[in-house]
C-alpha positions as CSV (number, residue, x, y, z in Angstrom):
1,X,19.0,-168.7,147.7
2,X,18.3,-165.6,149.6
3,X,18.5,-163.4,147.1
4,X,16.2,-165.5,145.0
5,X,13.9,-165.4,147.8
6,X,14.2,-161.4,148.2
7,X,13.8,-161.4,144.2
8,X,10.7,-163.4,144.2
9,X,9.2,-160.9,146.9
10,X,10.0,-158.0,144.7
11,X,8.4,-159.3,141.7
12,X,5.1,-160.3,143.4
13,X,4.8,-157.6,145.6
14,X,5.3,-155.6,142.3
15,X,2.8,-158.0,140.3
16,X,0.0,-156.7,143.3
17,X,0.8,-153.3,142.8
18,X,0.2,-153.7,139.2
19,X,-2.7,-155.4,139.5
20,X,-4.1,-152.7,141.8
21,X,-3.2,-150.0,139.5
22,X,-4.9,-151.6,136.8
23,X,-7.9,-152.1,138.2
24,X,-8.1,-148.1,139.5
25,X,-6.7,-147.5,136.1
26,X,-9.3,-149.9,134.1
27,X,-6.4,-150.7,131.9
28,X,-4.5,-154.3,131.8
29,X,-1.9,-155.3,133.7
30,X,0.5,-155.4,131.1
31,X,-0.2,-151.8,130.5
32,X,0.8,-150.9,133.9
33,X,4.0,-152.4,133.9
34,X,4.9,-150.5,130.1
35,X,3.5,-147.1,131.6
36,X,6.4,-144.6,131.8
37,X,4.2,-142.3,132.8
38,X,0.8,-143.6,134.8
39,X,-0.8,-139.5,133.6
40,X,0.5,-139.7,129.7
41,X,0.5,-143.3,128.9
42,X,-2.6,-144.9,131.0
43,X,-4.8,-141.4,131.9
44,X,-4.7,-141.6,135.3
45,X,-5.9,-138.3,136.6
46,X,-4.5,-137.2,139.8
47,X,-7.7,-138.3,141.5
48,X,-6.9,-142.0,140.9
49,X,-3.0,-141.7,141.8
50,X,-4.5,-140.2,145.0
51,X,-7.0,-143.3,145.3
52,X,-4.5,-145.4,144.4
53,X,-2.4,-144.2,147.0
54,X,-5.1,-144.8,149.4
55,X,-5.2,-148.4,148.3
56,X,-1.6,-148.9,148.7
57,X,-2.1,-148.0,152.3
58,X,-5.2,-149.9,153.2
59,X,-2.9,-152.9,151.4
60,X,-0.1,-152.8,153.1
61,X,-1.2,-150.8,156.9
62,X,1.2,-147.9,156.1
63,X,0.6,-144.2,156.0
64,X,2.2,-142.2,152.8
65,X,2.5,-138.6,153.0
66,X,0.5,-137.0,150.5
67,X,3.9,-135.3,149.4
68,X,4.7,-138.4,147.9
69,X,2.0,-138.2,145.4
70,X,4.4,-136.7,142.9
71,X,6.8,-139.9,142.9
72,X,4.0,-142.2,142.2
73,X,4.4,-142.1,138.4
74,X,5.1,-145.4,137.4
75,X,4.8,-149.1,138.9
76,X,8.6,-149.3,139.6
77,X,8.7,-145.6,142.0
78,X,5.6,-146.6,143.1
79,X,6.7,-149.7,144.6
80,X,9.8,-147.8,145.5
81,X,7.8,-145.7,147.8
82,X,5.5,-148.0,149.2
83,X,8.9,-150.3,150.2
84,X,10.3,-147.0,151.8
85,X,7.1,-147.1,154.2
86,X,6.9,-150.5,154.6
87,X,10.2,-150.8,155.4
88,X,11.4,-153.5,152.5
């Protein structure tokens, strides 16, 4: 039951994520979630992964170093980092 619990967390703290990325991104949701790469397969410049790291904080009241940028490639190591600072 727990780990249901902990696995229905994941996926809709991952489902705002996307949702977030797509909207910086202008591209759907689906896209998000197929990206490999958010700079080859959706465009985002680094100015939006910078912006979207912004929202990520506002979101969720934590601070990312801007060293992280670099990680923040796809939805899944993007929500990797964010659960880092969130403590997840």
């Amino acid at each position: 039951m727990l780990q249901e619990i902990e696995h229905d967390t994941v996926s809709g703290r991952l489902a705002e994520i996307a949702e977030i990325a797509a909207d910086l991104f202008s591209v759907t949701v689906g896209e998000v979630e197929a990206a490999r790469s958010f700079v080859d397969d959706v465009e985002a410049d680094s100015l939006l992964v910078i912006e979207l790291l912004s929202h990520l904080e506002k979101r969720y009241g934590i601070t990312i170093p801007e060293g992280e940028l670099f990680r923040l490639v796809d939805l899944r190591s993007t929500y990797d980092v964010v659960a880092e600072h969130a403590g997840w």
